[in-house]
C-alpha positions as CSV (number, residue, x, y, z in Angstrom):
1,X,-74.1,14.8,-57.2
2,X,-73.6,16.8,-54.2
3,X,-77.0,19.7,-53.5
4,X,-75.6,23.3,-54.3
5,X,-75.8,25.5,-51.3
6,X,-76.9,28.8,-51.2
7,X,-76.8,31.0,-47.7
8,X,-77.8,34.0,-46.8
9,X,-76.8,36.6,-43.8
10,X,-79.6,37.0,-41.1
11,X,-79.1,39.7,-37.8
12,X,-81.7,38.8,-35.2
13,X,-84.2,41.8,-34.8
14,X,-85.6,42.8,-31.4
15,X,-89.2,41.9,-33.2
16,X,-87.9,38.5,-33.3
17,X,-87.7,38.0,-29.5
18,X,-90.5,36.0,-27.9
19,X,-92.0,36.6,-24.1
20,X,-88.9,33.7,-23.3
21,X,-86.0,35.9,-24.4
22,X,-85.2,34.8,-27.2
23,X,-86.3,34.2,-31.1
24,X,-90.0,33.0,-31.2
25,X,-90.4,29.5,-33.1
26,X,-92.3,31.1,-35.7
27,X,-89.5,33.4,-36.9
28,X,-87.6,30.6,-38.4
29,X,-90.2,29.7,-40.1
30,X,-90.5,33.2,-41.5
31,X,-87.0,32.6,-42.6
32,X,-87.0,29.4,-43.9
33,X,-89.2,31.2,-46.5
34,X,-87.7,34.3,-46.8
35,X,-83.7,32.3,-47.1
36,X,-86.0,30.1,-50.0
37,X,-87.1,33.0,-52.3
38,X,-84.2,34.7,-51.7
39,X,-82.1,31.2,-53.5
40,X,-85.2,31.7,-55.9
41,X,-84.8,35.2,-57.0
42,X,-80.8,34.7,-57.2
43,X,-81.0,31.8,-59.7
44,X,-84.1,31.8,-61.8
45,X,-84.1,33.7,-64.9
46,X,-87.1,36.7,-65.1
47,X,-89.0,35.0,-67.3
48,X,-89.0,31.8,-64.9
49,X,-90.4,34.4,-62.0
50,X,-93.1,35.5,-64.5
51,X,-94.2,31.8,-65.4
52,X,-94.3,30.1,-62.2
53,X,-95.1,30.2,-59.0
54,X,-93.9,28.4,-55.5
55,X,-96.8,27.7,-51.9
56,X,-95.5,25.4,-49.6
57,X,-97.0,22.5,-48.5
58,X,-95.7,21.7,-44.9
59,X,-93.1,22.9,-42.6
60,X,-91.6,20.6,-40.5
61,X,-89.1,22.6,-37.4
62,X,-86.3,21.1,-35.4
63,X,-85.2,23.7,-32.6
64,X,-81.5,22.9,-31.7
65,X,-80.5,25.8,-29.7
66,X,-81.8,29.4,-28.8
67,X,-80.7,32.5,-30.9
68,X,-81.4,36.0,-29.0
69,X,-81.2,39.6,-30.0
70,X,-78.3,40.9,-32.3
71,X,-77.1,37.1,-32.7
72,X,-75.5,37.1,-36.8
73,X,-77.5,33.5,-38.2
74,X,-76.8,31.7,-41.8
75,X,-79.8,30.5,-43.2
76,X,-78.1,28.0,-45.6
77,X,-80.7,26.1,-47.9
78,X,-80.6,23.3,-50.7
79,X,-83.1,21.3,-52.7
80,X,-83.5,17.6,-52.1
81,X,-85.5,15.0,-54.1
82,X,-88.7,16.2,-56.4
83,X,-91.9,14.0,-57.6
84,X,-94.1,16.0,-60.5
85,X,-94.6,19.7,-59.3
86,X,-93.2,19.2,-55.3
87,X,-89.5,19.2,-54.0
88,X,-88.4,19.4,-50.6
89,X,-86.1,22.0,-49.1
90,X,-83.9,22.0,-46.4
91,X,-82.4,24.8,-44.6
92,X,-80.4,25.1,-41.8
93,X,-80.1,28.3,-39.4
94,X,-76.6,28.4,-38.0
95,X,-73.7,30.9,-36.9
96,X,-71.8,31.9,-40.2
97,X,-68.8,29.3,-38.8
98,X,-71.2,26.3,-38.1
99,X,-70.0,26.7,-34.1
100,X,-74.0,26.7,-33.0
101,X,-76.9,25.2,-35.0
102,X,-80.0,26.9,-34.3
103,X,-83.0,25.0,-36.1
104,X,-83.1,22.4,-38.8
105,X,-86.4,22.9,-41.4
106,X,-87.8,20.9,-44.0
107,X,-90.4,22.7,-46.5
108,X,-92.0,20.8,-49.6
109,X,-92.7,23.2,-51.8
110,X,-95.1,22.6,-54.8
111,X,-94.3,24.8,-58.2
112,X,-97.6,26.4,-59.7
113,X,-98.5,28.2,-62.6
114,X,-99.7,31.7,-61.9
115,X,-102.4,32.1,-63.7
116,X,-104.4,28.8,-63.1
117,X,-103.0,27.9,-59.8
118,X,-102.7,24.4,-60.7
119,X,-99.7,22.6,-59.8
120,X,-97.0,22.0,-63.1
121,X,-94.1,19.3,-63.1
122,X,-91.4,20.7,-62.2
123,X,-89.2,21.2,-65.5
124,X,-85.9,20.3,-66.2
125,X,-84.9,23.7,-66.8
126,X,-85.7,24.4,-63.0
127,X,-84.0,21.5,-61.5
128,X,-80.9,22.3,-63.4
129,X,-80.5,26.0,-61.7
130,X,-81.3,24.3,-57.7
């Protein structure tokens, strides 16, 4: 079964730039997360938002090319394989017609519940909406 994709529109800020001149490496890690809960907040229900909770666990960064101020970037992400309560995310920062690819991420993100801050197994009923 092929991941679903789910992309969101980013315009790079002048608060992104680094000393270099363009965006600084830990802005796409800033959006990694923010492209992630955005995918979160579009498909889970409420009462899935109230029950659990996500932390990552690592970050791993593959800088393709340099993206500088005003630049329009896709932050496309998907879900790959899970094991108990982690999954691993990729996203992709791009221009919206795949011409330049900016930075290729990998998160593994653990699912937690809220009130404990234990890590839970990642339900069906999660898997189903990524």
């Amino acid at each position: 079964m092929m991941p679903r994709h789910f992309q969101v529109a980013i315009r790079v800020q002048t608060t992104d730039i680094d000393g270099m001149g363009h965006v600084n490496n830990v802005v796409y890690v800033r959006w990694a997360q923010e492209v992630a809960e955005a995918h979160w907040n579009h498909v889970a229900s409420e009462e899935m938002k109230q029950t659990y909770s996500w932390v990552v666990l690592r970050h791993e960064v593959d800088y393709r090319h340099p993206a500088f101020v005003d630049d329009e970037v896709t932050g496309i992400t998907w879900v790959g394989d899970h094991h108990g309560a982690r999954f691993d995310r990729f996203i992709r920062i791009q221009t919206p017609n795949e011409a330049k690819l900016f930075a290729e991420i990998k998160t593994t993100w653990c699912l937690l519940d809220p009130a404990t801050m234990k890590p839970l197994r990642i339900p069906s009923a999660i898997l189903e909406i990524l």
